[in-house]
N, C-alpha and C positions, 0 to 999 in steps of 0.2 A: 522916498514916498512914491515916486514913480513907478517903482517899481510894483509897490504891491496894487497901484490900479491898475498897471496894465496884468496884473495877474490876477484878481479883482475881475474886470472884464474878461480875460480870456475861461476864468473859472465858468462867468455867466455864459458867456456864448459856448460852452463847453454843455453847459445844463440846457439849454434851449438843444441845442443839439442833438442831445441823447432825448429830450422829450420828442422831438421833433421824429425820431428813429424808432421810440415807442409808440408813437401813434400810425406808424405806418406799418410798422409788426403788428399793432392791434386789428389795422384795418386788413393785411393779408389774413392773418386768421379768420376775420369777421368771413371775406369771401372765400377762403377755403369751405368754414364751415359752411357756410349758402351753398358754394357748390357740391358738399357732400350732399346736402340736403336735397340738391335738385336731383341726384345719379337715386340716392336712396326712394326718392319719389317717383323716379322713371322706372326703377326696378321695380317697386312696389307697381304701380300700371302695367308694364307688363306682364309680372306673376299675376295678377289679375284677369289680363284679356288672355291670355293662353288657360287661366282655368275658366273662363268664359266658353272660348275654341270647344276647349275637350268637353266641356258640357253639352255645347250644341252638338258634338259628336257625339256623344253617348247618346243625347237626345235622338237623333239621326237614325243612329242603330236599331233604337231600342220602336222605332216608327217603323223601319223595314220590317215586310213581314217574313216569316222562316224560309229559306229556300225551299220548295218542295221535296218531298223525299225521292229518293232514285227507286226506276223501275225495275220490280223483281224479273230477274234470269230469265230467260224461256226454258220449259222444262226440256232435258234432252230424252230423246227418244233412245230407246236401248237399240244396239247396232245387233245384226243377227249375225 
């Protein structure tokens, strides 16, 4: 009879164990997934401020007014 409580218990503390080892697998996931969540949120802000950037660049551009146009040649004189 000894025997099957010490087997008995060690089954229990076998079960507590592996619970114990899914709850910390649970909890790595849990902050995996947070931290994808945070890189996916930093990228999303950045794709954001960079089409921000290029907007105010275009904006920028589209403010500058045309370079002026280049002055025509001087006429050449015919040599005799």
């Amino acid at each position: 009879m000894a025997t099957l409580e010490k087997l008995m218990k060690a089954f229990e503390s076998l079960k507590s164990f592996q619970q114990q080892q899914q709850q910390q697998q649970q909890q790595q996931q849990q902050q995996q997934q947070q931290q994808q969540q945070q890189q996916q949120q930093q990228q999303q802000q950045q794709q954001q401020q960079q089409q921000q950037q290029q907007q105010q660049q275009q904006q920028q551009q589209q403010q500058q007014p045309p370079p002026p146009p280049p002055p025509p040649p001087p006429p050449q004189l015919p040599q005799p």
